[in-house]
C-alpha positions as CSV (number, residue, x, y, z in Angstrom):
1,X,218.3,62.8,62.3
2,X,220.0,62.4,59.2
3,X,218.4,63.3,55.9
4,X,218.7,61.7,52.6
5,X,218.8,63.4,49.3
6,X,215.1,64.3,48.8
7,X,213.0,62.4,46.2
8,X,210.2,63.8,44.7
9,X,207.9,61.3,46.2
10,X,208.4,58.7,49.2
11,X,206.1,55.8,48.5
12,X,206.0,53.9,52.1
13,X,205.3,50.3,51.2
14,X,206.6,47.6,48.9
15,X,203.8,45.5,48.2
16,X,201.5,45.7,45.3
17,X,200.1,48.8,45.8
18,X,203.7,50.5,46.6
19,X,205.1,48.7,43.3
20,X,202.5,49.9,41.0
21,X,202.8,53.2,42.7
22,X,206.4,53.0,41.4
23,X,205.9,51.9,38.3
24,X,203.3,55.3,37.3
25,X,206.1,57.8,38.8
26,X,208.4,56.6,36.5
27,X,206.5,56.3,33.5
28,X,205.5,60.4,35.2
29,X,209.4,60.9,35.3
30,X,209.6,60.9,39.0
31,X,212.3,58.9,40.8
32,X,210.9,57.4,43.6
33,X,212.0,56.2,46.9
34,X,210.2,53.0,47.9
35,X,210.4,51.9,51.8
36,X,209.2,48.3,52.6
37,X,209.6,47.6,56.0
38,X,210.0,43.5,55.3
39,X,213.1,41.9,53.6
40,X,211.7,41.9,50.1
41,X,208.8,43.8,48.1
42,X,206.1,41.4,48.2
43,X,203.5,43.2,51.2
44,X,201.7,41.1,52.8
45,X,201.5,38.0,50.0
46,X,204.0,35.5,51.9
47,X,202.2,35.7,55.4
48,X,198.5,34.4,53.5
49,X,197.5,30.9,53.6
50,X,199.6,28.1,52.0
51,X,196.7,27.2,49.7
52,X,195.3,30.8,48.9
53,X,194.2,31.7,45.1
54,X,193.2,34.8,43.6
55,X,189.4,35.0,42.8
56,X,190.5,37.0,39.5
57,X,192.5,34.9,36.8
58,X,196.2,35.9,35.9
59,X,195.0,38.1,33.3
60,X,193.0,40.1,35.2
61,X,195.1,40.0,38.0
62,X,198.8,42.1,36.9
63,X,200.2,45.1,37.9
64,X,201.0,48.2,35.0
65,X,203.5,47.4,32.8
66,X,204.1,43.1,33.3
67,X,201.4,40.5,32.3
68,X,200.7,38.0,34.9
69,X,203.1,35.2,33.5
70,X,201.2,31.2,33.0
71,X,197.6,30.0,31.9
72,X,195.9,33.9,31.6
73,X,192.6,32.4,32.5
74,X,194.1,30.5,35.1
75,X,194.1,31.8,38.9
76,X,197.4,31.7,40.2
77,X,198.1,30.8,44.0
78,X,199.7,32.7,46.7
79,X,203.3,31.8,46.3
80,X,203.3,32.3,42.7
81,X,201.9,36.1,43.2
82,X,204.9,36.3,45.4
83,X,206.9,35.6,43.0
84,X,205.4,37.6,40.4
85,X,205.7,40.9,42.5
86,X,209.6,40.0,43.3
87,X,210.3,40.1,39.2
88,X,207.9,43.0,38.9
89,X,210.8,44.4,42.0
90,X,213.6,43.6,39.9
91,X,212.4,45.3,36.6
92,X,211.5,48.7,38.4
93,X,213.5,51.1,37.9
94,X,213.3,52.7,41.0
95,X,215.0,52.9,44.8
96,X,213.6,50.1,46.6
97,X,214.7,50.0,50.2
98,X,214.1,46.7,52.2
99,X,214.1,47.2,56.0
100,X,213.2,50.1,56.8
101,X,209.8,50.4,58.7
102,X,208.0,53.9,58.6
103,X,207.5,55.1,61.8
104,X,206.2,58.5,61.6
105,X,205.3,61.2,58.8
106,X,205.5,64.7,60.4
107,X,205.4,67.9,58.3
108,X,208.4,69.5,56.6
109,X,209.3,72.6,55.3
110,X,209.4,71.3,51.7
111,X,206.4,69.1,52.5
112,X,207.2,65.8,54.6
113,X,209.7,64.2,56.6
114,X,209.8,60.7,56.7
115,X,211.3,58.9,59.6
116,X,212.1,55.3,59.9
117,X,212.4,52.8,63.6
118,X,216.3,53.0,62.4
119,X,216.3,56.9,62.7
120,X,217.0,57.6,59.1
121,X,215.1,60.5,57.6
122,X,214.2,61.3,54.0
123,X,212.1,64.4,52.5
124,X,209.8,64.5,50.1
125,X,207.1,67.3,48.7
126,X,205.0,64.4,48.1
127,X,204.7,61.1,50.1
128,X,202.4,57.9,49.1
129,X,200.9,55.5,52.1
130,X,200.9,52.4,50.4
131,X,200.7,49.8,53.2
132,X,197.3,49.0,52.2
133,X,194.6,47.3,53.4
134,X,195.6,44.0,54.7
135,X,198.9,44.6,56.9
136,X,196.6,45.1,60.1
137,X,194.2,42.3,60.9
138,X,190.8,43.3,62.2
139,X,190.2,41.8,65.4
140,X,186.6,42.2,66.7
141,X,185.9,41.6,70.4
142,X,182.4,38.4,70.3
143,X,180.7,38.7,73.8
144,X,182.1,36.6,76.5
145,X,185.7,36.6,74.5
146,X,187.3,37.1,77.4
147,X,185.8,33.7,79.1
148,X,186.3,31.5,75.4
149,X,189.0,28.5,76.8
150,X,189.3,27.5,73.3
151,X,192.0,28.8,70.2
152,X,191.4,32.1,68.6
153,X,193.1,33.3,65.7
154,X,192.5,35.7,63.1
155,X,192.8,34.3,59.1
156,X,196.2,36.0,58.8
157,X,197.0,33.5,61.2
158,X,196.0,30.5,59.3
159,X,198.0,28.6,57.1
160,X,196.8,25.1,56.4
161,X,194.7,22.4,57.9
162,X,197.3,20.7,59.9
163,X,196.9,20.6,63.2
164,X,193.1,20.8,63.0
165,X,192.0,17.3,62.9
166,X,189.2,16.3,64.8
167,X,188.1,19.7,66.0
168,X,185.1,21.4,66.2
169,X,185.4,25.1,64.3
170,X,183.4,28.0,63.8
171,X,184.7,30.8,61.6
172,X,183.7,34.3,61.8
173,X,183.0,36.1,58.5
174,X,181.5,34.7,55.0
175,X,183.8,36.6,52.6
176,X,185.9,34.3,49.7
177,X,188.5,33.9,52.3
178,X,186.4,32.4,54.5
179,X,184.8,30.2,52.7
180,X,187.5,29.3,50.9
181,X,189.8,28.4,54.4
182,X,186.4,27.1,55.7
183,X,186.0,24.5,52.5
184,X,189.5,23.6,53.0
185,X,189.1,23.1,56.9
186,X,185.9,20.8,56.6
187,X,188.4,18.2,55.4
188,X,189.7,17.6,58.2
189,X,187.1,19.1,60.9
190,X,184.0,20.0,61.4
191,X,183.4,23.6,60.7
192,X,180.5,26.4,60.7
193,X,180.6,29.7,59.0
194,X,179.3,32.2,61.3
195,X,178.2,35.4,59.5
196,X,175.6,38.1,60.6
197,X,173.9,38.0,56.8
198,X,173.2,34.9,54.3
199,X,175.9,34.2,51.5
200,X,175.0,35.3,48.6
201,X,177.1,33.3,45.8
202,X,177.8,34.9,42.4
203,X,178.9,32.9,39.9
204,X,182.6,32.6,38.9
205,X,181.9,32.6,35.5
206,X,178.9,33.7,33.3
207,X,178.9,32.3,29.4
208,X,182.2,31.0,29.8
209,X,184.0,34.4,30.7
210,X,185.3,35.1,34.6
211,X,183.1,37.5,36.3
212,X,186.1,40.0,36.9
213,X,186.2,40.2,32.9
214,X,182.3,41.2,32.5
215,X,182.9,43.9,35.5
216,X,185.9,45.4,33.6
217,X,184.0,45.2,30.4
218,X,180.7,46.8,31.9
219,X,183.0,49.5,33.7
220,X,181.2,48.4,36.8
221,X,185.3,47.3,38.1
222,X,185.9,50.5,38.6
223,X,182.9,52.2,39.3
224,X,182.9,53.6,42.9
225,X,179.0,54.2,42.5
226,X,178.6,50.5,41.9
227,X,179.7,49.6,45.2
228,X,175.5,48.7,46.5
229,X,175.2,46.7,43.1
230,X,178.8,44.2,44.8
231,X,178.0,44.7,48.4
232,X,174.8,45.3,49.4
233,X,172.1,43.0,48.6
234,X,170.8,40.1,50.9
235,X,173.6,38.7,51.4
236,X,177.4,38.4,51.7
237,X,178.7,38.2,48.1
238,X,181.0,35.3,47.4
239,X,182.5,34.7,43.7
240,X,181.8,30.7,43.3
241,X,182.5,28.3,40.6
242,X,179.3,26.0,42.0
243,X,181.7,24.5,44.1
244,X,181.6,26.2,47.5
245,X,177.8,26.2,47.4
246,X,177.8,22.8,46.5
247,X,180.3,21.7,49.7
248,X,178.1,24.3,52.2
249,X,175.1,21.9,51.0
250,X,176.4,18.9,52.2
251,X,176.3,20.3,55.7
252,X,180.2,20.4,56.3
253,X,180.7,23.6,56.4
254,X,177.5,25.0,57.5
255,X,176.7,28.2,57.6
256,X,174.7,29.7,60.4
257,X,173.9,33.4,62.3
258,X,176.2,34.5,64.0
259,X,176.2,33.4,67.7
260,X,175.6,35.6,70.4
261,X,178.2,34.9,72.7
262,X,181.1,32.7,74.0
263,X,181.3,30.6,77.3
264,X,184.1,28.7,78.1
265,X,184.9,26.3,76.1
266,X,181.3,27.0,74.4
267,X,179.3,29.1,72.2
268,X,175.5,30.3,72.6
269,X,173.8,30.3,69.4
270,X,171.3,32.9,68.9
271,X,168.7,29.8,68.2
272,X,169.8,29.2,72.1
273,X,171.5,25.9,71.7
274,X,174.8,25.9,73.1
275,X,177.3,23.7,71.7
276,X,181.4,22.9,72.3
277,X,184.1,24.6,70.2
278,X,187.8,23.9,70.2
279,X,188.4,27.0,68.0
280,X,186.8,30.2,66.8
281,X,188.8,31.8,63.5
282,X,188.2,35.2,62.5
283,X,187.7,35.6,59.2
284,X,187.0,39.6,59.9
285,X,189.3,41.5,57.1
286,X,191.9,44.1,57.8
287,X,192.4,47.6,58.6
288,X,194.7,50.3,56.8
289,X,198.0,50.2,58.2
290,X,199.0,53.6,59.2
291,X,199.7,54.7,62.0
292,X,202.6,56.5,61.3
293,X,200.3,59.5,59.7
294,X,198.9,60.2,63.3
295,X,200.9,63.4,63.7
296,X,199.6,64.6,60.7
297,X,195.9,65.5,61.0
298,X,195.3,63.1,58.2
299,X,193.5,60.6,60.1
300,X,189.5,60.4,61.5
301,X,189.2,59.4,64.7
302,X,189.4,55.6,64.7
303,X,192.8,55.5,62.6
304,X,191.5,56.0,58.9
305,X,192.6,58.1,56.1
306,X,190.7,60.8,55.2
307,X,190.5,60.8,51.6
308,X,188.6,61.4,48.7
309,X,189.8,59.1,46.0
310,X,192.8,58.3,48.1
311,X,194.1,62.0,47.5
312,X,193.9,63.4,51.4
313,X,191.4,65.9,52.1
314,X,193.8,67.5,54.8
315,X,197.3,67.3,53.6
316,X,198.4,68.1,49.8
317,X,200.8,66.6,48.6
318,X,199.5,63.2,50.6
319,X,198.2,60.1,49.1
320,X,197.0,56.5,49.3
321,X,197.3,53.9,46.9
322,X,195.4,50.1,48.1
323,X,192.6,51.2,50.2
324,X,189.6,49.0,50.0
325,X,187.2,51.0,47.5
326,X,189.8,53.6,47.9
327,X,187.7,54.5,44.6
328,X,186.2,51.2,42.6
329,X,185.7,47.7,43.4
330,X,189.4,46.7,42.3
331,X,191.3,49.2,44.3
332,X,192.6,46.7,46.8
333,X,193.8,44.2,44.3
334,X,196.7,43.7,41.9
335,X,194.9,44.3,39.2
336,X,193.2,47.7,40.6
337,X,196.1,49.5,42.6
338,X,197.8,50.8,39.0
339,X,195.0,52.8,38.1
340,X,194.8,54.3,41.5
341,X,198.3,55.4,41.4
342,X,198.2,57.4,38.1
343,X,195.1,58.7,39.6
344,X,196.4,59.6,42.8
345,X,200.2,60.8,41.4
346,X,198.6,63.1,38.9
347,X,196.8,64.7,41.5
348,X,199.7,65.3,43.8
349,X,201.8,67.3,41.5
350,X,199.2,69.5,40.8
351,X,198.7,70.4,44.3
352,X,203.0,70.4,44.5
353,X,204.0,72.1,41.7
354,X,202.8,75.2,42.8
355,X,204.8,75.1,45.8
């Protein structure tokens, strides 16, 4: 294995979380090494939907260091984050290395050795998972799965309407993504949101201001103890201008329990009527990405980081940056991951410096 000149910190990842992670080392005076497995920093922004928006607006929604360029209380769509985080690439001044996917982090004698599917190696005393959040797809096993005739594909699968016409659909999950793919859908088809708890709609905006602006303001955006005010409740929350809740009313999508099993080319629902589907879509979030810690001791038993804050309770000198409520209710999103960073990075050279 060959081994690079070593960096003070490898950040594995050039999405969001990896690019803001960037950013706060330099402005730390750290030079970075960035590896991004895909051919250009954007994570996992051009595999979403074609018509996907951000439920912040632009001016909530920008990394450290660039404004969010357009209408600030506008909410930009999914190609023109894209685009946004390949300038934000270009400004960095940092080592951004396309192409080369992580595949395992073992310990070194200065801290870690990084090793990529090419077989190139790098060191680092500190090293930053930021794959996030949304580069595995959940995939959840209904009953009778095995037996369903019928498509199943997860969201990260869906990209637009065509090829949907005339079909019967039921999506799995009753989070903004799925209601939003599920509005967009019932043009075309007929479509039922299957979730295990009501929705519970929250209005978009409240005296004329976005909702994301009244949670910064309130300090409830990044408030890790707020999490049962956002989450819990009676219902799954989803941020609504009036017009989601207005198209569920109209009966196309509905939204109904979830059913208690597939048959066939069927699906039994748990009033007991049983009724044909052409396509089930799982709506059912993602998984951190990381795998390539599993040598380490860093992970629990089903794969997940243990962290407190996304500084790792077993390794120093190893962090996260993009873990859903990794520590507030913005720590998976654009406009949450910079905050996380200088929080994490801060942390890691106090545990290193001693070395």
């Amino acid at each position: 294995m060959s081994t690079d000149t070593s960096p003070p910190v490898i950040v594995i990842g050039g999405g969001q979380a990896g690019l803001a992670t960037a950013h706060v080392a330099r402005a730390l005076g750290l030079e970075p090494l960035v590896l991004e497995a895909a051919d250009r920093p954007a994570g996992s922004w051009p595999h979403y939907y074609d018509s996907l928006t951000l439920f912040s607006p632009a001016r909530r929604s920008a990394l450290p260091g660039l404004p969010f360029p357009g209408d600030p209380d506008g909410y930009p769509g999914r190609d023109e984050v894209v685009a946004y985080l390949g300038d934000y690439a270009a400004r960095l001044d940092a080592d951004i290395r396309t192409g080369h996917r992580v595949e395992r982090v073992a310990a070194g004698p200065d801290g870690f050795e990084v090793v990529t599917t090419g077989g190139e190696g790098f060191a680092a005393p500190m090293v930053v998972a930021a794959t996030g959040a949304f580069s595995r797809p959940h995939r959840p096993r209904p009953p009778g799965l095995e037996t369903f005739t019928g498509e199943v594909l997860h969201s990260a699968g869906y990209r637009s309407p065509e090829g949907f016409e005339g079909r019967r659909v039921v999506i799995v999950g009753g989070g903004n993504s799925a209601v939003q793919i599920g509005a967009e859908l019932a043009a075309v088809a007929r479509v039922t949101l299957a979730t295990r708890r009501p929705l519970r709609f929250l209005a978009q905006k409240v005296l004329g201001r976005d909702m994301h602006l009244w949670l910064a303001w309130t300090g409830l955006d990044s408030a890790g103890w707020a999490r049962p005010l956002l989450t819990g409740g009676k219902g799954t929350p989803v941020f609504d201008t009036g017009a989601y809740r207005a198209q569920i009313a109209t009966g196309n999508p509905d939204r109904r329990p979830l059913f208690t099993r597939l048959d066939g080319d069927h699906v039994a629902w748990s009033d007991g009527a049983r009724e044909r589907v052409d396509a089930v879509l799982l709506a059912t979030g993602y998984r951190a990405d990381v795998d390539y810690l599993g040598g380490l001791g860093a992970l629990d038993e089903a794969g997940r980081p243990l962290h407190r804050g996304g500084v790792s309770t077993t390794r120093p000198g190893l962090g996260y940056v993009g873990l859903e409520w990794q520590r507030s209710f913005a720590s998976a999103t654009l406009r949450g991951v910079g905050a996380d960073a200088r929080h994490v990075l801060t942390r890691l050279l106090g545990q290193t410096r001693g070395r």
